[in-house]
VOVEXMI-94741 format. One line per 4 residues: number of its first residue (from 1); their letters; for each residue y, x, z of N, C-alpha, C, O, CB. Coordinates in steps of 0.05 Angstrom, whole numbers, plus 32768, in hexadecimal, padded with zeros to 4 digits. Glycine has a CB too. Example, Ala and Ser with C-alpha at 12.3 -4.5 7.8 and 13.67 -1.06 7.14 Angstrom:
2
1 = as = 7F8E 8108 809C 7FA6 80F6 809C 7FBE 8108 809C 7FBE 811D 80A9 7FA7 80E2 80B5 | 7FD3 8101 808E 7FEB 8111 808F 8001 8102 809D 8017 810C 80A1 7FF4 811A 8072
***
This chain:
77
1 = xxxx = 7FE9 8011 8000 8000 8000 8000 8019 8012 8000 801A 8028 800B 8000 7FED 8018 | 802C 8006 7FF3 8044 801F 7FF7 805F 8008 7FFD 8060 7FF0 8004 804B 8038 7FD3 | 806C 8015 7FF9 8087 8000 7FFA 80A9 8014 7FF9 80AD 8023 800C 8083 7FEC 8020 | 80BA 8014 7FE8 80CA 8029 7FEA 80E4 801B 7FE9 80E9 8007 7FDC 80C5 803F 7FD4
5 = xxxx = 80F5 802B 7FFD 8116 8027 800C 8127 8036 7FFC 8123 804E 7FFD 811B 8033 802E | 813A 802E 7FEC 8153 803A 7FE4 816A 8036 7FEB 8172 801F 7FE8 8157 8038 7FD0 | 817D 804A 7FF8 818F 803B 8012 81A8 8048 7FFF 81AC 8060 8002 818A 8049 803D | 81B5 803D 7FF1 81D7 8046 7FED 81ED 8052 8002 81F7 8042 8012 81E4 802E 7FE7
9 = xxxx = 81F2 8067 8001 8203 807B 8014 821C 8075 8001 821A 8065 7FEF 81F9 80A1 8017 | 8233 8082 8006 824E 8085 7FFC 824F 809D 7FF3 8261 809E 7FE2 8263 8080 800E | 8241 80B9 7FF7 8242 80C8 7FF2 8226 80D9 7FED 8214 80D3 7FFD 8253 80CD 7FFE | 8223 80E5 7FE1 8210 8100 7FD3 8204 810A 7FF7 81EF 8108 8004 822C 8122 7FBC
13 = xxxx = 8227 8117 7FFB 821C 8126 8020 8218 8117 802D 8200 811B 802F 822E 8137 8034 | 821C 8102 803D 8217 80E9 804B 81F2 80DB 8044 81E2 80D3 8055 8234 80D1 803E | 81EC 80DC 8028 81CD 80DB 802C 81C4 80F8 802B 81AD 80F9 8033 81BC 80C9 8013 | 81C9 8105 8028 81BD 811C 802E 81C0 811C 8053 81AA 8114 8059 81CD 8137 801B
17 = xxxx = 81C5 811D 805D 81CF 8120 807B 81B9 8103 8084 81A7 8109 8093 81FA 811C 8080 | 81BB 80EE 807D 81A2 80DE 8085 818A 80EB 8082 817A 80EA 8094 81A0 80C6 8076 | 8183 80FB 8067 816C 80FF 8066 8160 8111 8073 8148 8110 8079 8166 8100 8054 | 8170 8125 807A 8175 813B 808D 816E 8133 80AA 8164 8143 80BB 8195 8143 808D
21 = xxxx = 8171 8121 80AC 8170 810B 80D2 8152 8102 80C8 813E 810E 80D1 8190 80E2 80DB | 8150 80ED 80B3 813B 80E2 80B9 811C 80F8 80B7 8106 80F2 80C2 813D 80C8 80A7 | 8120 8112 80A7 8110 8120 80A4 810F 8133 80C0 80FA 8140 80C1 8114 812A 808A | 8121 8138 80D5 8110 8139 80EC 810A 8127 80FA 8104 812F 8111 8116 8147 80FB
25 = xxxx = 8108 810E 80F7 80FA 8100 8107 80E0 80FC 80F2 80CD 80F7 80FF 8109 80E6 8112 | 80DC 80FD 80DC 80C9 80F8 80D9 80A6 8106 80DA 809E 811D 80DA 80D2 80F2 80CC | 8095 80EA 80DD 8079 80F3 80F2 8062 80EE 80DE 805D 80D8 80D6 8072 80DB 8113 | 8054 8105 80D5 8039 80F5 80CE 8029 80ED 80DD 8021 80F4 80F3 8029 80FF 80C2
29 = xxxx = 801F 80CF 80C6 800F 80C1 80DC 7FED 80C0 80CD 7FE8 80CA 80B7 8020 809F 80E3 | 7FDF 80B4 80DA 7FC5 80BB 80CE 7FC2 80A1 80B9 7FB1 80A1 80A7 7FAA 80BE 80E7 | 7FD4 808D 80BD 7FD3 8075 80AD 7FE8 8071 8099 7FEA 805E 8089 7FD3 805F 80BE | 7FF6 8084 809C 8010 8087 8085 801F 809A 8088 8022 80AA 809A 8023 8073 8083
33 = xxxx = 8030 8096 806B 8046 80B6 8068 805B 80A6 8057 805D 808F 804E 8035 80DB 8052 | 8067 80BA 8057 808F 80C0 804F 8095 80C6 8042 8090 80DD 8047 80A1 80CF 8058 | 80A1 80C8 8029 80A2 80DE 8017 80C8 80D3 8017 80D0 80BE 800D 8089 80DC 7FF4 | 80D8 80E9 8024 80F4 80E5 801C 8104 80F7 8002 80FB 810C 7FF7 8103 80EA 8036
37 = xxxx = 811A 80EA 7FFC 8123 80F9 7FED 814C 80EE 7FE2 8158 80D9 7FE9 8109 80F9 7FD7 | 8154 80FD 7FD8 816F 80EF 7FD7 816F 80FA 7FB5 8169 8110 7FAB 818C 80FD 7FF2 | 8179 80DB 7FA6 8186 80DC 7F8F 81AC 80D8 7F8C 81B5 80C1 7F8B 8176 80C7 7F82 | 81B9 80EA 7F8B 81CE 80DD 7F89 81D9 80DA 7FA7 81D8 80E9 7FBB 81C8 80C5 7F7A
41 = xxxx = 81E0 80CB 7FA5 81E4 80BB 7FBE 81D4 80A9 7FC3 81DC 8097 7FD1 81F9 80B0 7FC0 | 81BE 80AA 7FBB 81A3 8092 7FC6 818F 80A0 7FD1 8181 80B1 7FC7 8192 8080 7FAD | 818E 8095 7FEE 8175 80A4 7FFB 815E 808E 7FFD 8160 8077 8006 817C 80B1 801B | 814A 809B 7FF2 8134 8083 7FEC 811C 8090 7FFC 8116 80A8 7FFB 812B 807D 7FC7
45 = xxxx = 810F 807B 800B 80FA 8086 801D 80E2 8071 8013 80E2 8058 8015 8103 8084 8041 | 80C9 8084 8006 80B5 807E 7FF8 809D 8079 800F 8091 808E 8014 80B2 8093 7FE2 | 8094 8064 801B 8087 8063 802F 8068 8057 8024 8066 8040 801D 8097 8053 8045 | 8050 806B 8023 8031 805F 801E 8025 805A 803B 802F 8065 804F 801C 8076 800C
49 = xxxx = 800F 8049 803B 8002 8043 804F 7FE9 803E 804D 7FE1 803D 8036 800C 8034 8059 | 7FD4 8038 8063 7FB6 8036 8058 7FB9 8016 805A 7FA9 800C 8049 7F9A 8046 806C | 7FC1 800A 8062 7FC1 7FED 806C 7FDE 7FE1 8075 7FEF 7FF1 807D 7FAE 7FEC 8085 | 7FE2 7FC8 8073 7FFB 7FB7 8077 8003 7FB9 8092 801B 7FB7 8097 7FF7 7F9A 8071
53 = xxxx = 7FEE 7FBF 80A8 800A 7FC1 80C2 8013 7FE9 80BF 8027 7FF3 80CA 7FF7 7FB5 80F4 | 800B 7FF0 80B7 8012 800E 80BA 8028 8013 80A3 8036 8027 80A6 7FF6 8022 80B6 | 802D 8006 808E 8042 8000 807C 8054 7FF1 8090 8067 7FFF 8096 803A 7FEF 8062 | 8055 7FDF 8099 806C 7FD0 80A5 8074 7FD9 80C1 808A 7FD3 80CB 8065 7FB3 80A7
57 = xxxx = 8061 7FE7 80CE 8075 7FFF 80DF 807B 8013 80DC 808C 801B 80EC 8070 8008 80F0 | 8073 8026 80C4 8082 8036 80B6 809D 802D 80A7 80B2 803A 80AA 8072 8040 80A5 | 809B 801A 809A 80B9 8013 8094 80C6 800D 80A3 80DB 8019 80A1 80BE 8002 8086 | 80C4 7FF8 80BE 80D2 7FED 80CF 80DF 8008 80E0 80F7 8008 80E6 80C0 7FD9 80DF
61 = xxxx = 80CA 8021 80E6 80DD 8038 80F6 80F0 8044 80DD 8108 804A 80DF 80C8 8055 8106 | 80E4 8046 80CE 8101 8052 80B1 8116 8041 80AF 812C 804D 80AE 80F7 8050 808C | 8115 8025 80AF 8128 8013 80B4 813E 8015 80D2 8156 8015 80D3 8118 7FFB 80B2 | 812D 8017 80E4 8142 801D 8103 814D 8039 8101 8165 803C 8108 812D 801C 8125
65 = xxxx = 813D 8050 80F7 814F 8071 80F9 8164 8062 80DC 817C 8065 80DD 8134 809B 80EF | 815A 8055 80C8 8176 8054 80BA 8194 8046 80C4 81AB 804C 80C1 816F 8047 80A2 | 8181 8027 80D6 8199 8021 80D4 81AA 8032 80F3 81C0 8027 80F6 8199 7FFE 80D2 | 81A7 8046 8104 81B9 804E 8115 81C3 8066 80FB 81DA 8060 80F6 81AB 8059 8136
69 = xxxx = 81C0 806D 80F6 81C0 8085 80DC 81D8 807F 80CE 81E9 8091 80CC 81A4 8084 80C3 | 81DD 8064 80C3 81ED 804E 80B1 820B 804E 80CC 8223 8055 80CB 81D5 8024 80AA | 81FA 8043 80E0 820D 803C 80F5 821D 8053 80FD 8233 8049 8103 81FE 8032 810D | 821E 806D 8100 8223 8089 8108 8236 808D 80F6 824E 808D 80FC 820C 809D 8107
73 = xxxx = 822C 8090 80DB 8234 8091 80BE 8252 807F 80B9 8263 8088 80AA 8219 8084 80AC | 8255 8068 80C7 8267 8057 80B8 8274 8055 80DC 828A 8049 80DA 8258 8037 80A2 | 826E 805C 80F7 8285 8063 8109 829A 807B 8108 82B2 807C 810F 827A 8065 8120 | 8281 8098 80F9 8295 80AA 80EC 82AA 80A2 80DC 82C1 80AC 80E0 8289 80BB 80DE
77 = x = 82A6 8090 80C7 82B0 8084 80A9 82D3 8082 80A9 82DE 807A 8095 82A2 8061 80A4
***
């Protein structure tokens, strides 16, 4: 199962600097993986899994480090 996040930044450095955060937090797990990367200013997080709950808590923690990430991002702003 996979499922993939493309998050629009304002800037080139601003997703780079997310991806930078979310790549130390990120954990392999024995039921899924990560694959990040930044286009542009689009940081897209490519998430596979062996099964549907290990996809939907892998996205759901990529979703909470993004949105304080977003939140940080736009109190600097």
């Amino acid at each position: 199962m996979k499922a993939e996040l493309q998050i629009p930044f304002k800037s080139t450095s601003e997703a780079r600097s997310a991806l930078k955060v979310l790549e130390s937090e990120k954990v392999e797990r024995d039921r899924s993986q990560a694959k990040l990367s930044v286009t542009g200013s689009v940081l897209r997080v490519a998430v596979s899994a062996a099964d549907l709950p290990a996809l939907r808590a892998s996205v759901g923690t990529y979703l909470r480090l993004l949105s304080v990430i977003i939140a940080g991002t736009e109190a600097e702003g």
